[in-house]
N, C-alpha and C positions, 0 to 999 in steps of 0.2 A: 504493500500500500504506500502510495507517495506522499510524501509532507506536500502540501500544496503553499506557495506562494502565495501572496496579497493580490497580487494582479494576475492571478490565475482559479483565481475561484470562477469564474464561468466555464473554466475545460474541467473543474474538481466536478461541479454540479453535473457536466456532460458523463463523467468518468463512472462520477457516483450512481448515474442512471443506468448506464450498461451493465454494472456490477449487479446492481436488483434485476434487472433481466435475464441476467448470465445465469442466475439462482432460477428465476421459471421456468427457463429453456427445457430443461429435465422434464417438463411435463410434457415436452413431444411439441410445440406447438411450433408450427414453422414460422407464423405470422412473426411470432417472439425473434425468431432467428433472424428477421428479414429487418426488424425493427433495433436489432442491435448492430447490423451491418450500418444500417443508416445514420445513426446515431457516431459510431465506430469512425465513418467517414468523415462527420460533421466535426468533432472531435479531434480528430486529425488537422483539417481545416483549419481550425482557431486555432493550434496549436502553432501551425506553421504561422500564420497569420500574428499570433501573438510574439512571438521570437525573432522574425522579421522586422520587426519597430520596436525591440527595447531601450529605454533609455537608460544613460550611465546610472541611476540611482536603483534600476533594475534590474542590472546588468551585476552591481556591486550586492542585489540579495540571491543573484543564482550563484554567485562566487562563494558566498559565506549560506549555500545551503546545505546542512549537514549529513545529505546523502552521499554531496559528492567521494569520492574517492579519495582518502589520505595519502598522505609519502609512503608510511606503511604498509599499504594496500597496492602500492607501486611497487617497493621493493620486493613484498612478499610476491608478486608477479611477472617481474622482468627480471629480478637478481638471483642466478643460480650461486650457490654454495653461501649463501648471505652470515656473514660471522659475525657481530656487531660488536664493538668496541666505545667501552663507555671512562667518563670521566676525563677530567682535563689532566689530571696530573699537579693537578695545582690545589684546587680547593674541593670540589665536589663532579657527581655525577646530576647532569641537567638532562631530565625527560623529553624536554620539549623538542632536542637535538636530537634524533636517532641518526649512525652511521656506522659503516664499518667495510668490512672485504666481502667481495664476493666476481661473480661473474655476467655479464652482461651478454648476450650470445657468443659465449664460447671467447670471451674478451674478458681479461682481470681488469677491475676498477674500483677506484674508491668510491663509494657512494654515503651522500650526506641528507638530511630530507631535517623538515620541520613539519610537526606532528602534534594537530589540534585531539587526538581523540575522539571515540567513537560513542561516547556514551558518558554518564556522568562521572561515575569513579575515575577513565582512562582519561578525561578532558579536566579533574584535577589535578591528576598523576602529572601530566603534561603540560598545566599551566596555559590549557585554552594554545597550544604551538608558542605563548611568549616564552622568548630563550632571557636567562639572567647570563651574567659576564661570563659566568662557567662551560657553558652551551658554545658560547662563540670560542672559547679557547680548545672547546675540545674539538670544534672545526677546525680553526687552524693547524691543531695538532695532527688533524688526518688530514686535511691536506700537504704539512709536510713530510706525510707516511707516502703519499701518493707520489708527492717528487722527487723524494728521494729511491722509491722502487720504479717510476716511471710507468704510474698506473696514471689511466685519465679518471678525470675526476666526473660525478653526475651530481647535478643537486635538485632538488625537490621542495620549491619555497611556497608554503602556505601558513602564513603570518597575519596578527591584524598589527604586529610592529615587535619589539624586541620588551620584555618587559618593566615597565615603567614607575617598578615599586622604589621606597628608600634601601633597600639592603643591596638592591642591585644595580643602585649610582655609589653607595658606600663602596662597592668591590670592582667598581670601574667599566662600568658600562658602555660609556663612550669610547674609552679607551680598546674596550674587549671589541665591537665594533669595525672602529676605523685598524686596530689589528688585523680583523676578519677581511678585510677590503685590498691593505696593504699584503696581503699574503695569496690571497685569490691574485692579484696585479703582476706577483712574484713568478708565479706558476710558472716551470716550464713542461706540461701536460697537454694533455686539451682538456680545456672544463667546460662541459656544457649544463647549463642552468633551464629549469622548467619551472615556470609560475602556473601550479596546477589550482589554486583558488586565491588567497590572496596574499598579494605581494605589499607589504604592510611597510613605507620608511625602512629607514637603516637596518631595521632586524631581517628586510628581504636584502634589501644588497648587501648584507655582509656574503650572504651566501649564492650574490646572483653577477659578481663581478665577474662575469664569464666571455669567454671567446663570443661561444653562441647560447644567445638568451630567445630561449620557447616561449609560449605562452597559449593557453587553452583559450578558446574563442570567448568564453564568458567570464575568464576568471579577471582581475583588477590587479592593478600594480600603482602604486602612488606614494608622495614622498609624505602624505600623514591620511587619515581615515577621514570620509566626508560626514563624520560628525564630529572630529576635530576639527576640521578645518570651518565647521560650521559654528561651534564653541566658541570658534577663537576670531573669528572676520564679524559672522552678525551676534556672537553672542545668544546664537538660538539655537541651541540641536535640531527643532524643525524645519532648519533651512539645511537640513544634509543633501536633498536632491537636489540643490542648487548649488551645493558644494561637489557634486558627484559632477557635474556639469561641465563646472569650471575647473575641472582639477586633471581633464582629460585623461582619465583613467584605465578607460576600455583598451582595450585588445588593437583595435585599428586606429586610434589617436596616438596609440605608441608606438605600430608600424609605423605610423605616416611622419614621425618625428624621429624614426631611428634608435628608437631606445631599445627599441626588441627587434630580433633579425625575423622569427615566422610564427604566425600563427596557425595553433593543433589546432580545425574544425571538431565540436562535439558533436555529440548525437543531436537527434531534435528535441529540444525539450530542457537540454542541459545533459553533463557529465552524471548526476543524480541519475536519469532515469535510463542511462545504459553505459555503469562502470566499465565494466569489460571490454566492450567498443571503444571506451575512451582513453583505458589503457592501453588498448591495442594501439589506438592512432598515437598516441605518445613515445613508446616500443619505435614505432617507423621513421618518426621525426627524428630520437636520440639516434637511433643508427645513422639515418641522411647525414645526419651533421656531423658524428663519430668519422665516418668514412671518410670525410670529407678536411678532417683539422689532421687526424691519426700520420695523413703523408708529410706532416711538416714538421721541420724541428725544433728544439726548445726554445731556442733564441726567435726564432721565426712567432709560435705560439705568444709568447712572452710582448712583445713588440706589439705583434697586431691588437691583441687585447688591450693592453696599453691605448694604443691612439685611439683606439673605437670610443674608449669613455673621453679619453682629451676631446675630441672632436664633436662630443656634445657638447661642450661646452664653449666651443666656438662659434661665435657670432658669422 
């Protein structure tokens, strides 16, 4: 059964109808069968019709809908021999970082993911995917497990941003961070970075300073949440979709400004309503780009990454 969305309750109400039909059909009656094909198509229709015209502010509730598919659900599907490897080495082990060794088809790689949880105990475990300074250092520490064996790196950011308490600006937050950043910049690997729901400020680009940066067609990437940025400009959390707007968020406002190199198509309906599909298409993309960094060398790797981010910010 699908959590249904705000601006999707007219396909929930379409949904809901075929479901009480689907139960009379057992009575034999064809009329029933013909009236859920009709209904099935109608259905279909709005659904297309509704996904076809979202706006960023709607775009940012299919990002954060909690059916979609976590890092977890990635690695346990794309990464054969998955070992994971926890703690910084420093202070603590942080939930909300999962990463460690394993195999990518038939290719050793480091892989690193941020990890909202699936439920209530696993999404406190996890700290809702916010990393404290420990999180980002045990990133950096696998990525120089990766440079130093010459494994490419994969990352998996779903964030609403890096977390924002006192104990974890006390232990260096910002610092843990732009560490994370200055070490992805380092790399001599290839790293390719996936924004599979949201790409949340600094706590995504610690992890997303990459060669090639993915992105799933509904998920969001932005330098704060449009109800920060709603907080903080009009002072009202009910001006988020007006924040969502102006903050060009979506998927193709950051192709078309270069900040992401390709966008994953989801299913119809969102990554929610066909995981599997949308791992699959994810699987396809990391390979394309895999293939495609793996012939070049460190120095080479190192360099182009480098100017890709200098060159956004060139006027």
């Amino acid at each position: 059964m699908h959590s249904y969305l705000d601006f999707e309750k007219p396909i929930a109400e379409l949904e809901g109808k075929i479901e009480e039909l689907k139960h009379l059909e057992n009575g034999g009656d064809l009329n029933i069968a013909d009236e859920v094909g009709k209904l099935q198509a109608k259905a279909e229709k709005l659904l297309v019709q509704t996904y076809a015209r979202l706006n960023p502010w709607q775009r940012a509730q299919v990002a954060r809908h909690p059916g979609r598919p976590h890092a977890l659900k990635y690695i346990e599907a794309l990464i054969g021999d998955f070992t994971p490897l926890a703690g910084d080495r420093a202070f603590a082990e942080d939930s909300a970082v999962v990463g460690g060794l394993g195999r990518f088809r038939e290719r050793s790689v480091v892989v690193i993911g941020t990890e909202k949880g699936s439920d209530t105990e696993s999404r406190l475990k996890r700290n809702f995917g916010m990393a404290k300074p420990e999180g980002y250092r045990k990133a950096q520490r696998l990525m120089a497990l990766a440079n130093r064996f010459k494994l490419p790196v994969i990352s998996f950011v779903d964030t609403a941003g890096a977390f924002p308490g006192l104990e974890a600006e006390a232990r260096g937050q910002a610092e843990a961070i732009a560490r994370s950043v200055e070490t992805s910049l380092n790399l001599e690997v290839p790293f390719i970075s996936v924004i599979i729901g949201e790409g949340g400020s600094g706590g995504a680009i610690a992890l997303a300073s990459a060669n090639t940066v993915l992105m799933l067609e509904h998920s969001i990437y932005s330098v704060i949440s449009p109800e920060g940025c709603a907080s903080i400009l009009w002072r009202d959390g009910n001006a988020a979709p007006d924040a969502a707007e102006a903050l060009r968020l979506t998927a193709s406002d950051l192709k078309n400004h270069k900040v992401i190199d390709a966008i994953v198509p989801e299913p119809l309906g969102g990554a929610h309503r066909d995981p599997q599909k949308t791992i699959a298409a994810v699987a396809e993309a990391i390979s394309e780009a895999l293939d495609g960094l793996v012939v070049k060398d460190g120095a080479t790797l190192k360099a182009d990454r480098r100017e890709k981010f200098l060159q956004m910010g060139r006027v």
